[in-house]
C-alpha positions as CSV (number, residue, x, y, z in Angstrom):
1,X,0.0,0.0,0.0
2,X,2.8,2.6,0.5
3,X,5.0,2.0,-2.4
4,X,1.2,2.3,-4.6
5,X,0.8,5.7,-2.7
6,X,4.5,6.2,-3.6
7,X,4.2,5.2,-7.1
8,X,0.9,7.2,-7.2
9,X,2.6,10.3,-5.8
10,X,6.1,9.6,-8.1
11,X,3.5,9.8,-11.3
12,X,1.6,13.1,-10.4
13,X,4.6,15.1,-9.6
14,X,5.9,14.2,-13.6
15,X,3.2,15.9,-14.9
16,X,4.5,19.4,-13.9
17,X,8.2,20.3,-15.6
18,X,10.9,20.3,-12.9
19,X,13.4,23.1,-12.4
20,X,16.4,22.9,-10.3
21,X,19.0,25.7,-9.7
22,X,22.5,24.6,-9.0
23,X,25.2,27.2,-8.5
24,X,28.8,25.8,-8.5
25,X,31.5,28.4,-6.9
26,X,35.4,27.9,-7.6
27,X,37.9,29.6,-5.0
28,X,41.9,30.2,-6.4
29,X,44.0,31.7,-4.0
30,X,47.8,31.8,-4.7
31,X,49.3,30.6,-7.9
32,X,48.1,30.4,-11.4
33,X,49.6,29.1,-14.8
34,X,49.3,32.6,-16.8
35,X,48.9,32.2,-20.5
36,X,53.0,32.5,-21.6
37,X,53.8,29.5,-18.9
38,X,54.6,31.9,-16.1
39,X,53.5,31.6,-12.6
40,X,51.5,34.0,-11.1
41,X,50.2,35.0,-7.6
42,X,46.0,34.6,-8.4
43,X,43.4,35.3,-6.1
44,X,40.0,35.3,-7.7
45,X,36.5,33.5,-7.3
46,X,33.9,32.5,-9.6
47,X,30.2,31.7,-9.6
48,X,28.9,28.9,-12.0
49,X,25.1,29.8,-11.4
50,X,22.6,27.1,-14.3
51,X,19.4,25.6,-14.2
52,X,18.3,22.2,-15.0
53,X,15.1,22.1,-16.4
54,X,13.4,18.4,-16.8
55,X,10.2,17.9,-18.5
56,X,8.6,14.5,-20.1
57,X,7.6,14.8,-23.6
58,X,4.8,11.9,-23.6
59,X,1.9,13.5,-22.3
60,X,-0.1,10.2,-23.6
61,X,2.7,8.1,-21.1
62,X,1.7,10.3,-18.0
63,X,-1.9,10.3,-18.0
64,X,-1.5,6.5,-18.2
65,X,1.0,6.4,-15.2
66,X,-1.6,8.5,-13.2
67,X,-4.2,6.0,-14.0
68,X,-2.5,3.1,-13.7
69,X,-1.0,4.4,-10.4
70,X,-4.4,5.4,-9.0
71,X,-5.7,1.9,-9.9
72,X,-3.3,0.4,-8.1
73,X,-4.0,2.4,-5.7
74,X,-7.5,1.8,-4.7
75,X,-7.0,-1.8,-5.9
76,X,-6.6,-3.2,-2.7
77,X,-9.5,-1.3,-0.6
78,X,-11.7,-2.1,-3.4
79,X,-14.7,-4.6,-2.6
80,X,-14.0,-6.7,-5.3
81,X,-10.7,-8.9,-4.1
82,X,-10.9,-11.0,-7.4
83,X,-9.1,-8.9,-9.2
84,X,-5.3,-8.4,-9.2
85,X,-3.4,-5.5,-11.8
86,X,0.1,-6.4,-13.6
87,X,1.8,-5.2,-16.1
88,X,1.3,-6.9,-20.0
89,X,4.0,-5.5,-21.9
90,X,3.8,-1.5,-21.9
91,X,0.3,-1.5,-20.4
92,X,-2.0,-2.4,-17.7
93,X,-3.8,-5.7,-17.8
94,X,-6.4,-6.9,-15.1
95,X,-6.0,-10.5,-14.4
96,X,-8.4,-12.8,-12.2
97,X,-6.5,-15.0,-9.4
């Protein structure tokens, strides 16, 4: 029951694009290699700032995941304990037991 609600959960937070900021920052104090071979004294910092930006391009593949997902869901508190859900090939099947 908790890894349906997980699944469940997992396959309504793909439906809405995710965006994650990531900032990298690089500190060089003392030396540096200058551009004719010399050495240097350096002292200088830099921020790396990007975003990642994830979104799913099957729109037809989520819907089914929430469905699929909710199914399995309320599968088990269902009154009807003759039927069990699996997976036939890239779809859901219902299967008596």
């Amino acid at each position: 029951m908790i890894a349906a609600r997980g699944r469940y959960e997992g396959s309504i937070e793909s439906i809405a694009p995710t965006i994650s900021p990531i900032f990298g920052i690089n500190n060089l104090e003392g030396v540096n290699t200058a551009v004719t071979g010399q050495l240097m004294p350096a002292n200088f910092t830099t921020l790396s700032p990007a975003v990642l930006v994830q979104f799913l391009l099957n729109p037809g593949q989520v819907i089914f995941d929430v469905i699929a997902a909710k199914k399995r869901l309320l599968a088990p508190s269902s009154k009807s304990s003759l039927w069990s859900w699996t997976h036939c090939g890239s779809r859901l099947c219902n299967i008596t037991t």
